[in-house]
PDB file of N, CA, C and O in Angstrom:
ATOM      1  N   UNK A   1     -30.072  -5.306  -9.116  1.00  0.00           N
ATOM      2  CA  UNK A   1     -31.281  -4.500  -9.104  1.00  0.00           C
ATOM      3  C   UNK A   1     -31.490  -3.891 -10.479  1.00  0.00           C
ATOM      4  O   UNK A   1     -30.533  -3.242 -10.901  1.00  0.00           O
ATOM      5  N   UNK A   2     -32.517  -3.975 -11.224  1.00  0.00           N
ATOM      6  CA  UNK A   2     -33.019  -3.040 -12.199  1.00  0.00           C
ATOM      7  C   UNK A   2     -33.245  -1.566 -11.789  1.00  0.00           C
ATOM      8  O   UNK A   2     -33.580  -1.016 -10.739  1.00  0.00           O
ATOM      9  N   UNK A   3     -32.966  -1.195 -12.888  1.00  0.00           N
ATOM     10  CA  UNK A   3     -33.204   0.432 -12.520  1.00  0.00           C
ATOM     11  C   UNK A   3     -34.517   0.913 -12.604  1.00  0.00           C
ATOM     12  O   UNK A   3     -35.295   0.477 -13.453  1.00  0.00           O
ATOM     13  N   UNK A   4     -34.869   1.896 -11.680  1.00  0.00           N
ATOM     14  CA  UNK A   4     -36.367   1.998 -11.303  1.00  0.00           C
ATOM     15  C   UNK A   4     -36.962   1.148 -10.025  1.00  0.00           C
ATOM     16  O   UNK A   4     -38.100   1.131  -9.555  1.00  0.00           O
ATOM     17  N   UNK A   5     -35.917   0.539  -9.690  1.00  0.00           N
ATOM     18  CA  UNK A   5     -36.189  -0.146  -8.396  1.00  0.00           C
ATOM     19  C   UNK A   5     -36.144   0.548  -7.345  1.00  0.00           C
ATOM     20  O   UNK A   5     -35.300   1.442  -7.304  1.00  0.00           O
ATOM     21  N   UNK A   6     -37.116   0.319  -6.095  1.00  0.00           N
ATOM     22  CA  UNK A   6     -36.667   1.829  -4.988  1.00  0.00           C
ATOM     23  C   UNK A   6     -35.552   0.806  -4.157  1.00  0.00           C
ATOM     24  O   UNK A   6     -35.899   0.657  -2.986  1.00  0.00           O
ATOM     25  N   UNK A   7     -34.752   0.342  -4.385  1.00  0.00           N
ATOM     26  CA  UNK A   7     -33.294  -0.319  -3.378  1.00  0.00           C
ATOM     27  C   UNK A   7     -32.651   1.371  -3.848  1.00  0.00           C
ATOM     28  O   UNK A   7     -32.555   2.114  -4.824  1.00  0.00           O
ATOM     29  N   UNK A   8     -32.344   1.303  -2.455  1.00  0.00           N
ATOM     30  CA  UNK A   8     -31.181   2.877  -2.316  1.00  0.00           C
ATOM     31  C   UNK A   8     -29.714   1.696  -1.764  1.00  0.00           C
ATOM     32  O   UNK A   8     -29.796   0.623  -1.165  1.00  0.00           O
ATOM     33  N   UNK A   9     -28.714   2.298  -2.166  1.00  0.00           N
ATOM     34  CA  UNK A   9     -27.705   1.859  -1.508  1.00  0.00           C
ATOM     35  C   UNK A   9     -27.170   2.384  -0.089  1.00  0.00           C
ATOM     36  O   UNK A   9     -27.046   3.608  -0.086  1.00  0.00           O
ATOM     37  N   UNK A  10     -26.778   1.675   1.277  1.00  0.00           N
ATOM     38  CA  UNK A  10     -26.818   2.187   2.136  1.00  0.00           C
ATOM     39  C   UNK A  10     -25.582   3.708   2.018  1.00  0.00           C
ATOM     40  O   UNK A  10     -25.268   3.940   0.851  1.00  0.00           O
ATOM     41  N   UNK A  11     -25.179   4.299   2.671  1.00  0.00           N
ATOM     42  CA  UNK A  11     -24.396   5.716   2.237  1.00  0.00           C
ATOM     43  C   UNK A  11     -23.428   6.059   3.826  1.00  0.00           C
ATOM     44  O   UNK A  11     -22.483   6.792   4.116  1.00  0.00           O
ATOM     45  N   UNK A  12     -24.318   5.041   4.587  1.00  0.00           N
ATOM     46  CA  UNK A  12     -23.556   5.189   6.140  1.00  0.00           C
ATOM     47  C   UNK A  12     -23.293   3.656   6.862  1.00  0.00           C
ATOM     48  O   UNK A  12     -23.820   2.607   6.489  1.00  0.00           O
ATOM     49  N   UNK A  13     -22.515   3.788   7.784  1.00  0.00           N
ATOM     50  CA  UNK A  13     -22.355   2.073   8.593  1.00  0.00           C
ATOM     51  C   UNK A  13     -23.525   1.835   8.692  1.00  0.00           C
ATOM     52  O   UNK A  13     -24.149   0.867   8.258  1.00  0.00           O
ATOM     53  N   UNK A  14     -23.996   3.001   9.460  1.00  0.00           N
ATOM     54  CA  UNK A  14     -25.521   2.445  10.415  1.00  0.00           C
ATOM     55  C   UNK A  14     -26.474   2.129   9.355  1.00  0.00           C
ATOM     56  O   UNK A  14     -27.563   1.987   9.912  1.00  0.00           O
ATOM     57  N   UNK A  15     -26.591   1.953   8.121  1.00  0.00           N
ATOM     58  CA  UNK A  15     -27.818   1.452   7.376  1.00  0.00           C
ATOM     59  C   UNK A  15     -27.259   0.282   6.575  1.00  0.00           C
ATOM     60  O   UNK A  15     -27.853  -0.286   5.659  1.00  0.00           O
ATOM     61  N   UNK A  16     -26.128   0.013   7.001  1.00  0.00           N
ATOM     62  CA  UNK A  16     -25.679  -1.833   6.616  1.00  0.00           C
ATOM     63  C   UNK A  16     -26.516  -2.416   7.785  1.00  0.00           C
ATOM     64  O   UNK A  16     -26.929  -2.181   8.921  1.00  0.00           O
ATOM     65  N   UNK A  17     -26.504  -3.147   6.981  1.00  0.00           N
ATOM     66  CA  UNK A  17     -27.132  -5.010   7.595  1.00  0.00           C
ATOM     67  C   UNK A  17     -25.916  -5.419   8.590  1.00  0.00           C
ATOM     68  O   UNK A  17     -24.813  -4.873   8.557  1.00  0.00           O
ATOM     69  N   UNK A  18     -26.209  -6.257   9.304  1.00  0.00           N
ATOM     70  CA  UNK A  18     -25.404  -7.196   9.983  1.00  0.00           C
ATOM     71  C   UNK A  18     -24.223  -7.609   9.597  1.00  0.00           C
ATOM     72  O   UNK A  18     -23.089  -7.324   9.983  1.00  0.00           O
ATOM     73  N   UNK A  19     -24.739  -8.522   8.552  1.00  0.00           N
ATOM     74  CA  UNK A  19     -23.456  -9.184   7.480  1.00  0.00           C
ATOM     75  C   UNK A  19     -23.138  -8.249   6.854  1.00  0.00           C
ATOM     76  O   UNK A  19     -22.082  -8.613   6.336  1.00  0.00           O
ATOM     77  N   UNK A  20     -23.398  -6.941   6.433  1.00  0.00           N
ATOM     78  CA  UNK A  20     -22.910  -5.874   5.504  1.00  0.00           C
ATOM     79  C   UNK A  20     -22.456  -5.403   6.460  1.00  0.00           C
ATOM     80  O   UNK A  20     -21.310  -5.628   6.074  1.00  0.00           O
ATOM     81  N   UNK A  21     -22.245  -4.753   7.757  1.00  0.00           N
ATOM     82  CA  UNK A  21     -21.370  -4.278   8.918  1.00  0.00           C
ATOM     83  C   UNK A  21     -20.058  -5.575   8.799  1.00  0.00           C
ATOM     84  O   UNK A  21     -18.939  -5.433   8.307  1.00  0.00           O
ATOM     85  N   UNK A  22     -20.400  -6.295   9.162  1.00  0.00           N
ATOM     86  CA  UNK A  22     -19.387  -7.753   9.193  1.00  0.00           C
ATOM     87  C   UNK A  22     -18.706  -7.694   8.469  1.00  0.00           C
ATOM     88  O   UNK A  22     -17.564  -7.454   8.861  1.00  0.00           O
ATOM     89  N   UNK A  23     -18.887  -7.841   7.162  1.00  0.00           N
ATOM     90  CA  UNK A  23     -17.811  -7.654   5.855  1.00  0.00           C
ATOM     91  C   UNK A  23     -17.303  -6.442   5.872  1.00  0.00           C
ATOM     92  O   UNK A  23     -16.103  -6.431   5.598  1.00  0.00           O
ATOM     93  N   UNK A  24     -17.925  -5.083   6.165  1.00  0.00           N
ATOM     94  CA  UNK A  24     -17.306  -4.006   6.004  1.00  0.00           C
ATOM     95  C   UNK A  24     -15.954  -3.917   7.115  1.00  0.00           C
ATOM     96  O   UNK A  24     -14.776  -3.687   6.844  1.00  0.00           O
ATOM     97  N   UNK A  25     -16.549  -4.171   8.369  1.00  0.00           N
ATOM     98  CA  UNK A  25     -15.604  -4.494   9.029  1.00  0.00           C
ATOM     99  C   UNK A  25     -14.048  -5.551   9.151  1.00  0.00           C
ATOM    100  O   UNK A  25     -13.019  -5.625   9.822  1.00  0.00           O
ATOM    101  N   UNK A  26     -14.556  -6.055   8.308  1.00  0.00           N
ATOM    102  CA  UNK A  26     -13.411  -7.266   7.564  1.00  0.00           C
ATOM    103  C   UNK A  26     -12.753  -6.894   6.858  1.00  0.00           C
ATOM    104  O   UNK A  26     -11.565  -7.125   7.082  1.00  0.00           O
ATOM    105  N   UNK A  27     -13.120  -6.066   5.535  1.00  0.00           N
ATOM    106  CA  UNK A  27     -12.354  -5.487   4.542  1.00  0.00           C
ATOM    107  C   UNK A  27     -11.442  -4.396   5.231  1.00  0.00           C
ATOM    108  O   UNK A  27     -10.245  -4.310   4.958  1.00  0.00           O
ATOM    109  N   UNK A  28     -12.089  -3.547   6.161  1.00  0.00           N
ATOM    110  CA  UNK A  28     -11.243  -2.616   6.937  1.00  0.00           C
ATOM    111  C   UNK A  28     -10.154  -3.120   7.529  1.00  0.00           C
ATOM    112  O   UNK A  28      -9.107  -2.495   7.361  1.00  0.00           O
ATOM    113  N   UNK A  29     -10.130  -4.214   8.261  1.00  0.00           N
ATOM    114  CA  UNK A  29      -9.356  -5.393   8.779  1.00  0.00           C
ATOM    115  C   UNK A  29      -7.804  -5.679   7.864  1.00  0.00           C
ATOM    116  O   UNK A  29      -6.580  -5.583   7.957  1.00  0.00           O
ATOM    117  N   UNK A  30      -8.929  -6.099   6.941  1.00  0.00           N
ATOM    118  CA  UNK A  30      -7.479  -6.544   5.701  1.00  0.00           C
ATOM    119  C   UNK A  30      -6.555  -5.445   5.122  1.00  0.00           C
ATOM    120  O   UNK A  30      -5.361  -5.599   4.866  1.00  0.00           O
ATOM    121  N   UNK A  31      -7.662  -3.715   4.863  1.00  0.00           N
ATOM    122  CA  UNK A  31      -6.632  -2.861   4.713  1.00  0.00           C
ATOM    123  C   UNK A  31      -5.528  -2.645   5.180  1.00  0.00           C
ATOM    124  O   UNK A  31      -4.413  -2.716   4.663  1.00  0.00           O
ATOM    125  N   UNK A  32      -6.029  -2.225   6.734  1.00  0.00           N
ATOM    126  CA  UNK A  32      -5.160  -1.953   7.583  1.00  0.00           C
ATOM    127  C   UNK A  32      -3.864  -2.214   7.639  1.00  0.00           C
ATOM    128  O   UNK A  32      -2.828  -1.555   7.547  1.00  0.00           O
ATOM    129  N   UNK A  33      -4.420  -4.367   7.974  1.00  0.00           N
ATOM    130  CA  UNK A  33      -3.625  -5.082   7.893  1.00  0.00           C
ATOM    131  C   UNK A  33      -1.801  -4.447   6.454  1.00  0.00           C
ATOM    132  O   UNK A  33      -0.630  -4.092   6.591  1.00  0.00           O
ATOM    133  N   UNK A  34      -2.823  -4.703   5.279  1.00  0.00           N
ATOM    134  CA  UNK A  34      -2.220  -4.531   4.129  1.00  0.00           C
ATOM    135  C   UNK A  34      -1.240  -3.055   4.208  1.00  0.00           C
ATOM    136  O   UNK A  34      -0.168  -2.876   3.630  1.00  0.00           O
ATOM    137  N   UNK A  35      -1.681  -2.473   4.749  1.00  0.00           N
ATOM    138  CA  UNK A  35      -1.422  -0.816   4.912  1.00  0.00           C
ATOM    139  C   UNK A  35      -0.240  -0.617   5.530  1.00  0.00           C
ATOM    140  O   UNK A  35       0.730   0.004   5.095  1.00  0.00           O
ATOM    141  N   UNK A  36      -0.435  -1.498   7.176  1.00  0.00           N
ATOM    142  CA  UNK A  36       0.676  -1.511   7.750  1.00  0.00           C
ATOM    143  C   UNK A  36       2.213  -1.895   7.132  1.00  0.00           C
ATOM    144  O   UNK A  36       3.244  -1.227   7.201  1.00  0.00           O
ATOM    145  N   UNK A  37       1.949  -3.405   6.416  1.00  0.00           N
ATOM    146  CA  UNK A  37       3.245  -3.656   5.399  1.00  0.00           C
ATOM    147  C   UNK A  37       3.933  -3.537   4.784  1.00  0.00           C
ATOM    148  O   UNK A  37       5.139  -3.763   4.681  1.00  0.00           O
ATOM    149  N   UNK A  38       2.560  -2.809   3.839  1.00  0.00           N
ATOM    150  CA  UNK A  38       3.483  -1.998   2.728  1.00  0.00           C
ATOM    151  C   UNK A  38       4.338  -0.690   3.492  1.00  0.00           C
ATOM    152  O   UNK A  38       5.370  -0.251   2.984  1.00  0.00           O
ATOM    153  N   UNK A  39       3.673  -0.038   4.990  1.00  0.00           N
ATOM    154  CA  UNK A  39       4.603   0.972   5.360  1.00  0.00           C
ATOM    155  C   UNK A  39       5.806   0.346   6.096  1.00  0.00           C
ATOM    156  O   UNK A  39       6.728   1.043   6.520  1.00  0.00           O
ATOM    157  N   UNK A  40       5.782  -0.387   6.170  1.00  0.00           N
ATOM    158  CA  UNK A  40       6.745  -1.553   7.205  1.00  0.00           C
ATOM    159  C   UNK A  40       7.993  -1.549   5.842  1.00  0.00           C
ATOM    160  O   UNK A  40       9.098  -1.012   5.776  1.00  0.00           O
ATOM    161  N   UNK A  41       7.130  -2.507   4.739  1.00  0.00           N
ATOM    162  CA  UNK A  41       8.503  -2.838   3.895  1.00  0.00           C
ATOM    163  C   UNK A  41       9.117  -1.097   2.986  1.00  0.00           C
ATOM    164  O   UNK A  41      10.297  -0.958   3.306  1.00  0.00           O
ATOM    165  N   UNK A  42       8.879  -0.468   2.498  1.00  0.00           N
ATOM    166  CA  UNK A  42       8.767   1.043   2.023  1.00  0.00           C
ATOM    167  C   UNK A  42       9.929   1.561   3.586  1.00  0.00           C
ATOM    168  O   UNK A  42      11.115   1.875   3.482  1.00  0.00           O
ATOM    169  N   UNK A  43       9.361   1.523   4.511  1.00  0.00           N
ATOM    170  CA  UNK A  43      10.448   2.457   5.472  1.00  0.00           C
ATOM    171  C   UNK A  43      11.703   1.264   5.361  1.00  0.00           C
ATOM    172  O   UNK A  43      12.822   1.739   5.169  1.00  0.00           O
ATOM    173  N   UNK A  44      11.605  -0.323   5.470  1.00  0.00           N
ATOM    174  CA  UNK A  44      13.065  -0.980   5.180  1.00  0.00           C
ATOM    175  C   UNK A  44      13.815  -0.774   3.767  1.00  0.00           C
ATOM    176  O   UNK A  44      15.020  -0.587   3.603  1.00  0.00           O
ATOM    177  N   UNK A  45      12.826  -0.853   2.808  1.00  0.00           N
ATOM    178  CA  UNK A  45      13.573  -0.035   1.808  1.00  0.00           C
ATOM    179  C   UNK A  45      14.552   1.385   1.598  1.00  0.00           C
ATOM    180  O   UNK A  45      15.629   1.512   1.016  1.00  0.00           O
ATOM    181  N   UNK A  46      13.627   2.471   2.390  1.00  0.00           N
ATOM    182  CA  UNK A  46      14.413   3.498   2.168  1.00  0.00           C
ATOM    183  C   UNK A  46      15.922   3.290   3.574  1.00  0.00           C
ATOM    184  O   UNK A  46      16.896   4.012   3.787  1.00  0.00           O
ATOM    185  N   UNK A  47      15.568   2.287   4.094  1.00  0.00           N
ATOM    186  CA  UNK A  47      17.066   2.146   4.855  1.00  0.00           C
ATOM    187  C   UNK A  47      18.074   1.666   4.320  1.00  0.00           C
ATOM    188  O   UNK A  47      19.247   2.017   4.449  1.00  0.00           O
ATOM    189  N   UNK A  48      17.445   0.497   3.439  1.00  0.00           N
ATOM    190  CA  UNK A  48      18.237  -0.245   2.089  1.00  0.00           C
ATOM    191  C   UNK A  48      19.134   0.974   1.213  1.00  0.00           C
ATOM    192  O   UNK A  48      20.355   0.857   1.102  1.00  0.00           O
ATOM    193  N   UNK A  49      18.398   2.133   0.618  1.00  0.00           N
ATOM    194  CA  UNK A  49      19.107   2.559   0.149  1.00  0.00           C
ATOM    195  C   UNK A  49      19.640   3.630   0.667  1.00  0.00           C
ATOM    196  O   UNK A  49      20.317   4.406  -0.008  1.00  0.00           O
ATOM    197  N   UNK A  50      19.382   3.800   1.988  1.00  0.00           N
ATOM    198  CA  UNK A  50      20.465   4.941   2.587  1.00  0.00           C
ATOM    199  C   UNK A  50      21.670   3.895   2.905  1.00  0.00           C
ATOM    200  O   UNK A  50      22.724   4.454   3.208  1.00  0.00           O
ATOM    201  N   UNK A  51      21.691   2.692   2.891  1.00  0.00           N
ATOM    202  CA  UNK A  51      22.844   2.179   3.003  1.00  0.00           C
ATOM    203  C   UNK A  51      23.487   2.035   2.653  1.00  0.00           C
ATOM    204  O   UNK A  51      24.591   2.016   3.197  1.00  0.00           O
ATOM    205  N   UNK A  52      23.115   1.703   0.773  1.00  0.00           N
ATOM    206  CA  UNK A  52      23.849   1.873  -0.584  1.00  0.00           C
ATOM    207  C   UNK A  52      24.568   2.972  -0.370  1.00  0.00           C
ATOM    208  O   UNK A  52      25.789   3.027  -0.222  1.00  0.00           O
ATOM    209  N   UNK A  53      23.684   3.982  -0.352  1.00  0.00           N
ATOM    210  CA  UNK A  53      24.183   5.141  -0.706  1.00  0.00           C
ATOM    211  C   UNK A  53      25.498   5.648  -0.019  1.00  0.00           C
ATOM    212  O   UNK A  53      26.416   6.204  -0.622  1.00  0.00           O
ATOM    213  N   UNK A  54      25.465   5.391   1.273  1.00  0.00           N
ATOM    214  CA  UNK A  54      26.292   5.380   2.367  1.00  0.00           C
ATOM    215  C   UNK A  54      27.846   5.200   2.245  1.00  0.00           C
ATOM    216  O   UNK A  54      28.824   5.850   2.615  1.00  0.00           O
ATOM    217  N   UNK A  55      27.572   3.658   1.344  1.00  0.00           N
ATOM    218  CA  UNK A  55      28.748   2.443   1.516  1.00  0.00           C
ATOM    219  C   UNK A  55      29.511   1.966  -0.060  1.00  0.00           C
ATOM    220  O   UNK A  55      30.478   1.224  -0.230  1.00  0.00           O
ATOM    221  N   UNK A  56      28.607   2.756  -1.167  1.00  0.00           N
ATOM    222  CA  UNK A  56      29.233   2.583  -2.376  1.00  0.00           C
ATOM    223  C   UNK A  56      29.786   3.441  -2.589  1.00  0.00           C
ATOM    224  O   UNK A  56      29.763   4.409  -1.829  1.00  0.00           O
ATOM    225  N   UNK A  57      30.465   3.417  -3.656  1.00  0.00           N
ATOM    226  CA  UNK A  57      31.337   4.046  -4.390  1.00  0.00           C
ATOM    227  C   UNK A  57      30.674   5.676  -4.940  1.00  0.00           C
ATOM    228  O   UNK A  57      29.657   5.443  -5.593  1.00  0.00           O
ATOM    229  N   UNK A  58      30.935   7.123  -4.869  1.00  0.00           N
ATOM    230  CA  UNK A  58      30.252   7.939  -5.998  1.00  0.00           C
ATOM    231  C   UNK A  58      30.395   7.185  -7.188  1.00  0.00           C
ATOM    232  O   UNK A  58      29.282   6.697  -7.382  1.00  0.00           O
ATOM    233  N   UNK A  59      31.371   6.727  -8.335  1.00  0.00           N
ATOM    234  CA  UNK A  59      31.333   6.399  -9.702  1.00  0.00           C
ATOM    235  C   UNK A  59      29.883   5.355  -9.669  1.00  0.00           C
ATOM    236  O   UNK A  59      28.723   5.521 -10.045  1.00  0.00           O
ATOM    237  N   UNK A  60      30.608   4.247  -9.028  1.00  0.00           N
ATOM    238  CA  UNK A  60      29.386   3.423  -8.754  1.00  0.00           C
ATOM    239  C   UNK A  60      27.595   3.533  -8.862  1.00  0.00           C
ATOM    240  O   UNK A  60      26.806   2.746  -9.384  1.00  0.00           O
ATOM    241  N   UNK A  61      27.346   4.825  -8.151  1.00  0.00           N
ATOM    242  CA  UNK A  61      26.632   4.795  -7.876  1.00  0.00           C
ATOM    243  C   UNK A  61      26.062   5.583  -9.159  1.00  0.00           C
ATOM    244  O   UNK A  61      24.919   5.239  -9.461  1.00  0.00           O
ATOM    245  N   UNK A  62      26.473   6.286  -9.733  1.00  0.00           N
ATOM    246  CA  UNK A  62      26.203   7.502 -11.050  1.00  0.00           C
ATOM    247  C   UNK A  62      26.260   6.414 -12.347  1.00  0.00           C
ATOM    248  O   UNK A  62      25.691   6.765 -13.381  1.00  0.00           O
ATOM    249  N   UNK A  63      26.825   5.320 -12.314  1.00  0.00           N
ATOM    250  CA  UNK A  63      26.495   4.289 -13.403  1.00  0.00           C
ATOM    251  C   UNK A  63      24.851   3.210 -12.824  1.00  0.00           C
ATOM    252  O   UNK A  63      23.865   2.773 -13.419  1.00  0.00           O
ATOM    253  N   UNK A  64      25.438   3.172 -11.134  1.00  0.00           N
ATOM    254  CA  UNK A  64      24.005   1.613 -11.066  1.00  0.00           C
ATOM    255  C   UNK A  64      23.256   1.978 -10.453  1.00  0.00           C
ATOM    256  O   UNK A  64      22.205   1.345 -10.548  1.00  0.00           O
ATOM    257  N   UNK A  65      23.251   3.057  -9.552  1.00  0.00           N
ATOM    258  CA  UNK A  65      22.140   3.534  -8.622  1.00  0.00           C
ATOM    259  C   UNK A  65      21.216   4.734  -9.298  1.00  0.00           C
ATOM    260  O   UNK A  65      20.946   5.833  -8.815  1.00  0.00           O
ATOM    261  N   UNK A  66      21.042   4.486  -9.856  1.00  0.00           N
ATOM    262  CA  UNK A  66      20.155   5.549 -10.700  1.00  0.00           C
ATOM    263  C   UNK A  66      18.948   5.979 -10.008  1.00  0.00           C
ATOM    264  O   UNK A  66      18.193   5.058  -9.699  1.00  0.00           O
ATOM    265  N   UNK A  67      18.517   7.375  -9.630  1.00  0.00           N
ATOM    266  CA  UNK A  67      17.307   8.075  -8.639  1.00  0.00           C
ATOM    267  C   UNK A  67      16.419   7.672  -9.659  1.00  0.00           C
ATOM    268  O   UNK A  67      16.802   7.793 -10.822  1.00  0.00           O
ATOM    269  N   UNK A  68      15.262   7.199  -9.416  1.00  0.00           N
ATOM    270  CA  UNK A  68      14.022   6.798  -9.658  1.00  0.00           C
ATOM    271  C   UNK A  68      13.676   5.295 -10.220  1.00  0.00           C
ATOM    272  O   UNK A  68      12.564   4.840 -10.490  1.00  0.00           O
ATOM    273  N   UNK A  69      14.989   4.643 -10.318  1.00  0.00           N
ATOM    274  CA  UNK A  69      15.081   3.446 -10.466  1.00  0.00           C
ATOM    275  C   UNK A  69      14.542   2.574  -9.508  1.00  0.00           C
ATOM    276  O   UNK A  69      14.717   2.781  -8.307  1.00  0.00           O
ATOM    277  N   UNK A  70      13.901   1.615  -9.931  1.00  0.00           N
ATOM    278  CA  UNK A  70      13.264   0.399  -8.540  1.00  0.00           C
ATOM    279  C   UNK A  70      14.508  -0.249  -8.048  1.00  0.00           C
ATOM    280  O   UNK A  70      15.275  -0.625  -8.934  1.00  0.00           O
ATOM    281  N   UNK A  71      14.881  -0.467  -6.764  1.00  0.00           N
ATOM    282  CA  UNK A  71      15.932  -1.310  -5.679  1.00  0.00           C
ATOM    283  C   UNK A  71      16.598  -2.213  -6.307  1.00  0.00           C
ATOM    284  O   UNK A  71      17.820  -2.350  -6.260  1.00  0.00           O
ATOM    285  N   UNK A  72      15.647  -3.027  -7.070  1.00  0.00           N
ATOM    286  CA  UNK A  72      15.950  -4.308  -7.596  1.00  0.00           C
ATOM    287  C   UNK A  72      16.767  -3.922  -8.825  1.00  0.00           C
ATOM    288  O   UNK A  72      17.518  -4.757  -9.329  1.00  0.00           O
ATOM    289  N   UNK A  73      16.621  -2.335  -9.476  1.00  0.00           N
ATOM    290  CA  UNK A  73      17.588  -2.138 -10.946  1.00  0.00           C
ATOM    291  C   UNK A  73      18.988  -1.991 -10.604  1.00  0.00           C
ATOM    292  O   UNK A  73      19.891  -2.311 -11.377  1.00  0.00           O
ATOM    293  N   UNK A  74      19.179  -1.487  -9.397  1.00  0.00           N
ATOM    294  CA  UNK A  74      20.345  -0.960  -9.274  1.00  0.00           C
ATOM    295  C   UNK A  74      21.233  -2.475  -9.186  1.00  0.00           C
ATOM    296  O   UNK A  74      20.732  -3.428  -8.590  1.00  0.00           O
ATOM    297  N   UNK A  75      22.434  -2.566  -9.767  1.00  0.00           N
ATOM    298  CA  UNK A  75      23.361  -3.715  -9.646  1.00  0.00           C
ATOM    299  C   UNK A  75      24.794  -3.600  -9.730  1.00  0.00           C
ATOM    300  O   UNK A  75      25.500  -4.602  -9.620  1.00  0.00           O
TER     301      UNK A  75
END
């Protein structure tokens, strides 16, 4: 759209279109979807490292487990 055009963008569900409900509803779909996983894998992670933490060594852990390090640094 050029500017100066009277197209308003819709601001609520109810003033999408059909196919603009449809897709909106789709993308919501895929969040969700996406949303759920990442909380799925994030809660197996923090079990991951309550297990480390659990089952290694203190020295161990003050050389490879370093707090704020990503899962994958620690070795």
């Amino acid at each position: 759209m050029t500017p100066g055009s009277d197209y308003v963008p819709p601001r609520r569900i109810g003033e999408l279109t059909s196919e603009g409900r449809a897709e909106y509803e789709h993308d919501i779909r895929l969040y969700s979807l996406k949303e759920t996983a990442y909380r799925e894998t994030k809660k197996q992670e923090q079990k991951l490292v309550e297990f480390v933490l659990k089952t290694v060594s203190a020295t161990y852990q003050k050389t490879s487990c370093v707090t704020g390090d990503r899962l994958d640094k620690w070795y």
